[in-house]
SEMARLO-31765 format. One line per field, with one value per residue: residue number from 0; residue in one letter; z, y, x of N, C-alpha, C, O in turn. Coordinates in nm, 4 decimals. Layout:
N
vogu <- [NUM  ...]
kolgu <- [A  ...]
npz <- [Z  ...]
npy <- [Y  ...]
npx <- [X  ...]
capz <- [Z  ...]
capy <- [Y  ...]
capx <- [X  ...]
cpz <- [Z  ...]
cpy <- [Y  ...]
cpx <- [X  ...]
opz <- [Z  ...]
opy <- [Y  ...]
opx <- [X  ...]
END
This chain:
145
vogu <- [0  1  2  3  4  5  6  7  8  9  10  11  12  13  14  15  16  17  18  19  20  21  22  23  24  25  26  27  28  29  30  31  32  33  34  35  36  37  38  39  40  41  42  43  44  45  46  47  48  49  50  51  52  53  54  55  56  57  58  59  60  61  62  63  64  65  66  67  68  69  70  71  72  73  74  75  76  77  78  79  80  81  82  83  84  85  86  87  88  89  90  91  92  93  94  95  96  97  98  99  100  101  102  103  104  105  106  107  108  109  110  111  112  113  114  115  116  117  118  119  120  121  122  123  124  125  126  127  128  129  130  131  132  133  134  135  136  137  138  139  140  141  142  143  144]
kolgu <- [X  X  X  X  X  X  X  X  X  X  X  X  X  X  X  X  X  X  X  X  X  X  X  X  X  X  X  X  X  X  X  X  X  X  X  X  X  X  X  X  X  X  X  X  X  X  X  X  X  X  X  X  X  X  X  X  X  X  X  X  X  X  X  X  X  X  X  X  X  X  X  X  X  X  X  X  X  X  X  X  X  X  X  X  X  X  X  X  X  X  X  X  X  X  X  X  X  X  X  X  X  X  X  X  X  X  X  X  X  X  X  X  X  X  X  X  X  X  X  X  X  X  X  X  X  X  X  X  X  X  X  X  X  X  X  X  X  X  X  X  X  X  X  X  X]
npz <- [0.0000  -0.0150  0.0386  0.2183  0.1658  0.2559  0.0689  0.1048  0.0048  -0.0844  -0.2274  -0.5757  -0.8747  -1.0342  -1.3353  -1.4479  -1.5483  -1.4299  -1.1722  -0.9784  -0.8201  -0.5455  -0.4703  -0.6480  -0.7220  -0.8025  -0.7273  -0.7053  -0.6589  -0.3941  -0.2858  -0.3383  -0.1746  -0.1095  0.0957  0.0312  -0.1109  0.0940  0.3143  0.3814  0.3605  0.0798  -0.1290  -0.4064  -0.7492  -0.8718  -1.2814  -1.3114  -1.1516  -1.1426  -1.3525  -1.3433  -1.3962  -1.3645  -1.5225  -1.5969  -1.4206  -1.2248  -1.0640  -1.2011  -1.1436  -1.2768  -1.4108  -1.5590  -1.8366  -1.8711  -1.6502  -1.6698  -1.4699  -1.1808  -0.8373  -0.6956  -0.3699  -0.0119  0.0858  0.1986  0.3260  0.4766  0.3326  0.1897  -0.0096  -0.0351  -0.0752  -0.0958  -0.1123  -0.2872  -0.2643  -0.3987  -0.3934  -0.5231  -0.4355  -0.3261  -0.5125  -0.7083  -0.7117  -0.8588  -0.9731  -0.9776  -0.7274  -0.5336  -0.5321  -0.4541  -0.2225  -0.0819  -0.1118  0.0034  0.2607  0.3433  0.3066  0.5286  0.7273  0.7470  0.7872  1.0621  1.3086  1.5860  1.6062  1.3351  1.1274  0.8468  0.6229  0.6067  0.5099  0.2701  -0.0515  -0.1031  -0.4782  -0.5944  -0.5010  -0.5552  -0.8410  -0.8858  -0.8007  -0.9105  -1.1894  -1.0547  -0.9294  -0.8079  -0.9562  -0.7317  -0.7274  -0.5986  -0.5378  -0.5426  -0.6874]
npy <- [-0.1165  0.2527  0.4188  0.6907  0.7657  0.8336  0.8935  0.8409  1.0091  0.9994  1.2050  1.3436  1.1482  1.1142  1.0501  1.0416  1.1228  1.0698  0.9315  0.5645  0.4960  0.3027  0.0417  0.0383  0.0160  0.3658  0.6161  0.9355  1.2214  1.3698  1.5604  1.6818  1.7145  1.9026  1.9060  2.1980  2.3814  2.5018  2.3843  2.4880  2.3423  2.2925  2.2863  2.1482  2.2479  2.0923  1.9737  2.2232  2.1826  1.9192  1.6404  1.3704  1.0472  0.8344  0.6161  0.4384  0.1511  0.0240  0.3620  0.7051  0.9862  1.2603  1.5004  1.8006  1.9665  2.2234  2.3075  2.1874  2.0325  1.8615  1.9558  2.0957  1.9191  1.9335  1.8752  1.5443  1.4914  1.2937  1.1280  1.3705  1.4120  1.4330  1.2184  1.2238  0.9847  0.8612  0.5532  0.2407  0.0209  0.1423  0.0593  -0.2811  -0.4436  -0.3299  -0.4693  -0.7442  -1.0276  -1.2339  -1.1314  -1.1681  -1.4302  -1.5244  -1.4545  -1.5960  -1.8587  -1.8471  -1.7831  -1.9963  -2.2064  -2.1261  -2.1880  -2.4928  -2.4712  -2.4638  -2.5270  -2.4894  -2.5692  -2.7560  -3.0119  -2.9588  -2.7485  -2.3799  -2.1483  -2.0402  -1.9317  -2.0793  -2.2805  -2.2015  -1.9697  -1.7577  -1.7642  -1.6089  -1.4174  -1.2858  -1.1322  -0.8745  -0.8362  -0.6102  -0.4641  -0.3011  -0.1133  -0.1538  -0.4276  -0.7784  -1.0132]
npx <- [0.0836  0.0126  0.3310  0.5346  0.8918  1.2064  1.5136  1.8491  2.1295  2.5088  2.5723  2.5139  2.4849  2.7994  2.8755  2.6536  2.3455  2.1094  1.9498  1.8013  1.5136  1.4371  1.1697  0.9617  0.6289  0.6878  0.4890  0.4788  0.7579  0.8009  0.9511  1.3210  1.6009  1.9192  2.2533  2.4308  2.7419  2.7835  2.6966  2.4042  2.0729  1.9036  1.6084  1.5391  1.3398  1.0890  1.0881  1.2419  1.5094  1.5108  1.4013  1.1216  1.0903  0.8311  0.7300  0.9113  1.0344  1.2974  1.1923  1.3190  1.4912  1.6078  1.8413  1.7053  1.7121  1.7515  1.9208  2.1566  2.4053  2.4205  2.4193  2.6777  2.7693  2.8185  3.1309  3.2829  3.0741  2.7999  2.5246  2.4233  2.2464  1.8587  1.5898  1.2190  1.0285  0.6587  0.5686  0.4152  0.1267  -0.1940  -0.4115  -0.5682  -0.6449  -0.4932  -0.2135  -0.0191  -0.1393  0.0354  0.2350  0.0337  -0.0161  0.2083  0.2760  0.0446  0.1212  0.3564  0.2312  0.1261  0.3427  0.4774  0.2870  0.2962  0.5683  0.6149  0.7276  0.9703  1.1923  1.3728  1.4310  1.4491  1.6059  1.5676  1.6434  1.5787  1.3518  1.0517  1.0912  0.8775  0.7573  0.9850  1.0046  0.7677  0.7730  1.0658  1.0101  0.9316  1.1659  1.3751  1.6594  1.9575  2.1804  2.3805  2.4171  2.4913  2.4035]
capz <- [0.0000  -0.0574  0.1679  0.1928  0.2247  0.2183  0.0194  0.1371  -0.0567  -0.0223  -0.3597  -0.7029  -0.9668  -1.0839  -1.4403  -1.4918  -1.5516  -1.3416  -1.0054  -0.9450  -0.6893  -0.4881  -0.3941  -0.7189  -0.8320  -0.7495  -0.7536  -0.6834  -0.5880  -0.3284  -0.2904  -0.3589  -0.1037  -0.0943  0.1343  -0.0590  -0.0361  0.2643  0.4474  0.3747  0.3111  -0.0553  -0.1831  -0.5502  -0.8048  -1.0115  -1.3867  -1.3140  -1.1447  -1.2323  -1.3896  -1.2363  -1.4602  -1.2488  -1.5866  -1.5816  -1.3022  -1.1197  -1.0897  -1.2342  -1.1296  -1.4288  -1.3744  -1.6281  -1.9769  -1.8652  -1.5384  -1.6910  -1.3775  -1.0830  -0.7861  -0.6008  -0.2278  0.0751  0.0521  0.2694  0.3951  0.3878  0.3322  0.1597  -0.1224  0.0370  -0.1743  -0.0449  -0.2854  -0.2401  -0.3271  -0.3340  -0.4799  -0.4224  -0.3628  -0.3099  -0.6491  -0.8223  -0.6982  -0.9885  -0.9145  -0.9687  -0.6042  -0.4215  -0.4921  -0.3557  -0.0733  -0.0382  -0.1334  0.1571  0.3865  0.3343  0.3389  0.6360  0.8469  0.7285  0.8633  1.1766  1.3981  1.6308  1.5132  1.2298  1.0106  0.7067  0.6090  0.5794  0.4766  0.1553  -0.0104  -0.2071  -0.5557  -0.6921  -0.4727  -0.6132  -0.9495  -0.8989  -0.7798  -1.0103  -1.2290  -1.0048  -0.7996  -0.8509  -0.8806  -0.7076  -0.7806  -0.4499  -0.5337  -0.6064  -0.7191]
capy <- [0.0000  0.3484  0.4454  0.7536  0.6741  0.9092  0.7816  0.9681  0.9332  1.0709  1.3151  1.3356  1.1033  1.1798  1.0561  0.9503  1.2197  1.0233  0.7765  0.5505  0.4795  0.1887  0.0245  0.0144  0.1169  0.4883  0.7141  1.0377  1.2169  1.5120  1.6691  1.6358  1.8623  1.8154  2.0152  2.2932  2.3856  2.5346  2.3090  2.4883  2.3004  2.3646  2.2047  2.1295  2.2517  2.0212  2.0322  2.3222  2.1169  1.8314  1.5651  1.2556  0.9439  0.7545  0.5217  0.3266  0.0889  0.1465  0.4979  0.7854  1.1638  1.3035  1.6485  1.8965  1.9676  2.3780  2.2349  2.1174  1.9396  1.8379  2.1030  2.0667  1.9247  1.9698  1.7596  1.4605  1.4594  1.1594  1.1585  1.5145  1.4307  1.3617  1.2358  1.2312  0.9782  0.7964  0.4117  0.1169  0.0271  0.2343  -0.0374  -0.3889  -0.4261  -0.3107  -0.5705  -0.7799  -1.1208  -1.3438  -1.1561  -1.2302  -1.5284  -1.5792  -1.4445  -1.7089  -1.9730  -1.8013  -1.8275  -2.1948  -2.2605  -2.0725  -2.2513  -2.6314  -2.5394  -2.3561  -2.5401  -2.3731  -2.6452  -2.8703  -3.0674  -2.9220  -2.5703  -2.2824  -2.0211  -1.9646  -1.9498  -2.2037  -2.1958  -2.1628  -1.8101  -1.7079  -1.7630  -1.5538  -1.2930  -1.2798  -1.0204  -0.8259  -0.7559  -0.4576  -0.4924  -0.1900  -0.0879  -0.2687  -0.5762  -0.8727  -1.1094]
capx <- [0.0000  0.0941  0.4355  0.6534  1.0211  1.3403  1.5968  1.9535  2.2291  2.6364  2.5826  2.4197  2.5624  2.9395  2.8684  2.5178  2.2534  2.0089  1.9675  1.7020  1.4807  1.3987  1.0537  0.8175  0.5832  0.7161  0.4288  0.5382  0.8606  0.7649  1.0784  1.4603  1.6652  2.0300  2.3362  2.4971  2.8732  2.8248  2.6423  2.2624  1.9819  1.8434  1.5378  1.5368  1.2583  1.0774  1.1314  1.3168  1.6309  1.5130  1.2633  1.1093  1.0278  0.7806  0.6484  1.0086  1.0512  1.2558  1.1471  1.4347  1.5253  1.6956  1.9159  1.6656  1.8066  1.8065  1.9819  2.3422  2.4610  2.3730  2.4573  2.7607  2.6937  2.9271  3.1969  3.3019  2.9382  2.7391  2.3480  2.3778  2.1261  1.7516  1.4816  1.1140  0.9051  0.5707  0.5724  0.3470  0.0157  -0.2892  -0.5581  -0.5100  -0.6774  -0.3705  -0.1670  -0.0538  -0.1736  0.1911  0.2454  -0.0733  -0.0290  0.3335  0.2045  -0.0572  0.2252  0.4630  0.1691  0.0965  0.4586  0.5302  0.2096  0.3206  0.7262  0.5957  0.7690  1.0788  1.3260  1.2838  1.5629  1.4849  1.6241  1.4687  1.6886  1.5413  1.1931  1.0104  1.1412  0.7949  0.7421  1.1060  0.9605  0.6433  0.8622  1.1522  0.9828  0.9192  1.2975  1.4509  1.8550  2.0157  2.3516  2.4723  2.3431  2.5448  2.3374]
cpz <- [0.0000  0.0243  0.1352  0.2371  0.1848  0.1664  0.0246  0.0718  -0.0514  -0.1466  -0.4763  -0.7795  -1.0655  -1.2636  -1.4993  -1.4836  -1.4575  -1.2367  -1.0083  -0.8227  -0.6311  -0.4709  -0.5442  -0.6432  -0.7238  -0.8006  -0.7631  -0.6062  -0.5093  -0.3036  -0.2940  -0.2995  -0.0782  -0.0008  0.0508  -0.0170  0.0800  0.3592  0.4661  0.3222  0.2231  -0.1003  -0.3503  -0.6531  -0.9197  -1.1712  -1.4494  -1.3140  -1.1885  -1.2212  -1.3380  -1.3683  -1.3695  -1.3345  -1.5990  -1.4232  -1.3439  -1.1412  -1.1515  -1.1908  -1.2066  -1.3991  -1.5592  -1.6965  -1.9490  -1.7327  -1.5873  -1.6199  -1.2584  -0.9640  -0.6898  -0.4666  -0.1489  0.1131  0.1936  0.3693  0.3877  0.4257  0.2827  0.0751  -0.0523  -0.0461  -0.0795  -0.1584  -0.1902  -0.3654  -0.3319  -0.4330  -0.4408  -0.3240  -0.3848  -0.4622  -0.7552  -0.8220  -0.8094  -0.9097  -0.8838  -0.7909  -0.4603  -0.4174  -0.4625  -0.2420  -0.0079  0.0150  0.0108  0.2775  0.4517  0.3738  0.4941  0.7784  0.8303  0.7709  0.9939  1.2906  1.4881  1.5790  1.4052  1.1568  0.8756  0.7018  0.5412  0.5657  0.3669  0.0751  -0.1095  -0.3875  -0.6270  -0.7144  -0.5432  -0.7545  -0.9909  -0.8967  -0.8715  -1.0730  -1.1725  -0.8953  -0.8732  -0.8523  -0.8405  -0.7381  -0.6799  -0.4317  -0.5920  -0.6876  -0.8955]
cpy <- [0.1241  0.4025  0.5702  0.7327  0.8070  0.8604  0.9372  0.8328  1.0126  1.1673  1.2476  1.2773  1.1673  1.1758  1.0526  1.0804  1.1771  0.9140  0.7056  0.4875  0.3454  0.1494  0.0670  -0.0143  0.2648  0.5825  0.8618  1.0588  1.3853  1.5961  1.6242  1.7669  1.8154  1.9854  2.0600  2.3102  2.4094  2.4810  2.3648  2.3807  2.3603  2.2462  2.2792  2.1784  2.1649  2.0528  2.1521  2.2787  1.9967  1.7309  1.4279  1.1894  0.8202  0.6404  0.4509  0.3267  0.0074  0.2836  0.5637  0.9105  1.1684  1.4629  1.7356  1.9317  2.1355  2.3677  2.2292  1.9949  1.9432  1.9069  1.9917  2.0153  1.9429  1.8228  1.6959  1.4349  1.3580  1.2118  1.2972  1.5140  1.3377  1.3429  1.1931  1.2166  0.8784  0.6612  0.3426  0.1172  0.0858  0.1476  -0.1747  -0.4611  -0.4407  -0.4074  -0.6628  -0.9268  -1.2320  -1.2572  -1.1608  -1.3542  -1.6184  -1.5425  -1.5618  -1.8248  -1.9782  -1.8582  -1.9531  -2.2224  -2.2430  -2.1703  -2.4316  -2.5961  -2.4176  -2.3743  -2.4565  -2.4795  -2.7190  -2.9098  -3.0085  -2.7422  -2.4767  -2.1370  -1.9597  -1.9693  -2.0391  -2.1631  -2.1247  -1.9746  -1.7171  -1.6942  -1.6996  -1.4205  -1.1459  -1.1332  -0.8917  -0.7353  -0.6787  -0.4521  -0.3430  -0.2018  -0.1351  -0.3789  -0.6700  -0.9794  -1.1315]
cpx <- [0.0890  0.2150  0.4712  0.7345  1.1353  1.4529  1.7481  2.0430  2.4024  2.6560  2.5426  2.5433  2.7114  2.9007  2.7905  2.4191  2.1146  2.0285  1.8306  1.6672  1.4090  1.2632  0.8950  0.6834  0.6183  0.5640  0.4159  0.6512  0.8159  0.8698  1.2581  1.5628  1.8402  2.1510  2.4525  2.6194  2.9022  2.7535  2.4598  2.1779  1.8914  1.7585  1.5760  1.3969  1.2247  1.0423  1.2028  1.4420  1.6353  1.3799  1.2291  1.0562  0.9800  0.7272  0.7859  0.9793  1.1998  1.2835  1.3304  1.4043  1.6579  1.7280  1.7909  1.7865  1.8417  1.9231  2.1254  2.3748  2.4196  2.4554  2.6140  2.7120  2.8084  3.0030  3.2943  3.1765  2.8246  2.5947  2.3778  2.2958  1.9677  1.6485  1.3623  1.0293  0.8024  0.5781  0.4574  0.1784  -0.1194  -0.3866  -0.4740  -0.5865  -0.5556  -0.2591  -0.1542  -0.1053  -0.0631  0.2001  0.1458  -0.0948  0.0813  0.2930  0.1101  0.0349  0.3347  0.3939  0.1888  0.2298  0.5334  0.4478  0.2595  0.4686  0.6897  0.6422  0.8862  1.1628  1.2716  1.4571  1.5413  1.5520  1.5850  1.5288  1.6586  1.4017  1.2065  1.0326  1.0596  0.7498  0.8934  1.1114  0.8334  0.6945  0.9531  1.1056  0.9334  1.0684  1.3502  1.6106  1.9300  2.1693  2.4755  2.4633  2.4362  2.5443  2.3446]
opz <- [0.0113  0.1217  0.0164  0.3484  0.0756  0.2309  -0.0178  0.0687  0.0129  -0.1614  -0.4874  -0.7712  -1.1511  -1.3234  -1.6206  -1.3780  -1.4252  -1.2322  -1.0398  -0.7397  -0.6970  -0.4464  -0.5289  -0.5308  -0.6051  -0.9204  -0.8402  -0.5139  -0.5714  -0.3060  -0.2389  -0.3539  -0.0335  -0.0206  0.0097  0.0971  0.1544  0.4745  0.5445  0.2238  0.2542  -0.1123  -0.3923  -0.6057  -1.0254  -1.1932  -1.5671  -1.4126  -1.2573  -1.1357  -1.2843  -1.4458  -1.3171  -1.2686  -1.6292  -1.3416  -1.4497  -1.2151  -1.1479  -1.1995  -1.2007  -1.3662  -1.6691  -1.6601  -1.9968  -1.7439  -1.5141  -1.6702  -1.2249  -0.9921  -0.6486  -0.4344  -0.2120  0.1502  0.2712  0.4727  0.2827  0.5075  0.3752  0.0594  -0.0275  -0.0998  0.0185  -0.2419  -0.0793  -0.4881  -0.2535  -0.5156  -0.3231  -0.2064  -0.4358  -0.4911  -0.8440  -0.9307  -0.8730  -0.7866  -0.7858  -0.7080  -0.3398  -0.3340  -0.4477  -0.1563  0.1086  0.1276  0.0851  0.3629  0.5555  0.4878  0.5527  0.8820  0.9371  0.8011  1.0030  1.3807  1.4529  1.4703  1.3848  1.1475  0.7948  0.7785  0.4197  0.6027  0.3463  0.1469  -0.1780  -0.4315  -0.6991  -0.8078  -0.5755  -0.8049  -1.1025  -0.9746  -0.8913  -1.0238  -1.2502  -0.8268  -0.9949  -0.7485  -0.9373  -0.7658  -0.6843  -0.3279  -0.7075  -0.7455  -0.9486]
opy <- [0.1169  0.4523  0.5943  0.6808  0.8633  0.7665  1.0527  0.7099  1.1169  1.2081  1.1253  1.3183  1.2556  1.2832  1.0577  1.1416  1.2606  0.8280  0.7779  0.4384  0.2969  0.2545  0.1061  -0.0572  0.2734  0.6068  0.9042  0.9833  1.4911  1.7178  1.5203  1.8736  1.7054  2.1063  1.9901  2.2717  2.3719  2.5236  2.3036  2.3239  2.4516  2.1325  2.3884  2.1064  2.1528  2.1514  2.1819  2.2981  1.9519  1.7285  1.3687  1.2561  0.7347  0.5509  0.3393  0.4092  -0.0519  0.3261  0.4958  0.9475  1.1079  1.5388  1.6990  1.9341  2.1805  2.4441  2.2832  1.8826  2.0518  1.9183  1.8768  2.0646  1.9702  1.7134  1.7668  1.3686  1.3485  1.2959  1.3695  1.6249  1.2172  1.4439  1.1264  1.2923  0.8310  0.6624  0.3895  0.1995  0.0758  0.1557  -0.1878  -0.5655  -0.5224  -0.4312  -0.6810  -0.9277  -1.3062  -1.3405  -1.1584  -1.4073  -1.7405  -1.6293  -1.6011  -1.8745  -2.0686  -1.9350  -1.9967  -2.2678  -2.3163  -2.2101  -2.4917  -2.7018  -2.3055  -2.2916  -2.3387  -2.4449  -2.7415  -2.8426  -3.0179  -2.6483  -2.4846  -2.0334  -1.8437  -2.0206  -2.0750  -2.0519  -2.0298  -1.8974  -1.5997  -1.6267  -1.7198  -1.3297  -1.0251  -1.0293  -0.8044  -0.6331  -0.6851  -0.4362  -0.2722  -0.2961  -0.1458  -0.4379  -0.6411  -1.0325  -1.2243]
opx <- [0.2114  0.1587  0.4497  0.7268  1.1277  1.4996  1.7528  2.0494  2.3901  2.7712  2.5348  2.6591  2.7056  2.8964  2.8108  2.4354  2.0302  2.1165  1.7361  1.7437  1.3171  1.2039  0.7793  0.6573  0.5867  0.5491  0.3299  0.6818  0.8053  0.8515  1.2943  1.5914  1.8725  2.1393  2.5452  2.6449  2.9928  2.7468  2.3872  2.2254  1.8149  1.8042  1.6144  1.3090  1.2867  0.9720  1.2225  1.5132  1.7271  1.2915  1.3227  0.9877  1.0513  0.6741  0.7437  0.9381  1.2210  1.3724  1.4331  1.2872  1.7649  1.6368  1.8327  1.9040  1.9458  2.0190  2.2084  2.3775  2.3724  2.5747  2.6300  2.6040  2.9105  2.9606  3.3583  3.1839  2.7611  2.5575  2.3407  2.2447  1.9636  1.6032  1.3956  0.9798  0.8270  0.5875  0.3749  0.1390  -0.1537  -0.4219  -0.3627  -0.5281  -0.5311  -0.2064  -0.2580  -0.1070  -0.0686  0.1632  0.1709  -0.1681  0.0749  0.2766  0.1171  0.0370  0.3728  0.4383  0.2386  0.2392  0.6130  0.5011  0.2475  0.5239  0.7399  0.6283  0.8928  1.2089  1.1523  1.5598  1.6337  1.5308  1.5667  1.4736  1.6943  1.3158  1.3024  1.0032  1.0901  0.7279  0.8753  1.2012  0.7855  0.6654  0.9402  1.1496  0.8947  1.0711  1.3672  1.6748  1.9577  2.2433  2.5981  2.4933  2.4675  2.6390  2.2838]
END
């Protein structure tokens, strides 16, 4: 269902004209405020500084073509770029159905190994829910997998 989430990051892309954002479907991005050389807090204007593509998944903020580059922030500072976006699906409707019905699959799986010990292992999910999934994971840029 619908979330807001802050997504802080240690400065705006060195080479890449855009970043994206975690947690599909992105529905809106409410604000992008990041610290300036000197350590102020400067919110960003949209399509002014820059543009949000919320119809790719996962979502993009793109530095505006009148924009150039993305602003300096204060340097050796971590978290200086703050984004403020809304995620998630509105109604439970929208939901595609491949993950309501890993969910189901999780359930079930979860109430048949419910014990506190058991011999089998359970560190990972069933492959069928890992296959309902799949199209659905998002690979971030920290991801190893």
């Amino acid at each position: 269902m619908p979330q807001t989430w802050e997504l802080y990051r240690d400065g705006f892309p060195d080479d890449d004209r855009c970043f994206q954002l975690p947690f599909p479907p992105v529905t809106a991005v409410n604000s992008v405020k990041y610290l300036d050389s000197n350590g102020n807090l400067t919110t960003m204007q949209l399509n002014t500084d820059y543009v949000v593509d919320i119809i790719s998944e996962p979502a993009e903020i793109v530095i505006a073509n009148n924009a150039g580059a993305w602003p300096i922030t204060k340097f050796a500072t971590p978290n200086t770029v703050i984004v403020n976006f809304t995620c998630g699906y509105a109604a439970v409707a929208d939901i595609p159905p491949a993950i309501k019905q890993a969910i189901r699959l999780l359930a079930a799986h979860n109430y048949e190994n419910r014990e506190a010990t058991t011999e089998k292992s359970l560190n990972t999910l069933p492959i069928g829910i890992e296959s309902l999934l799949a199209q659905y994971r998002v690979w971030g840029e920290d991801d190893d997998s």
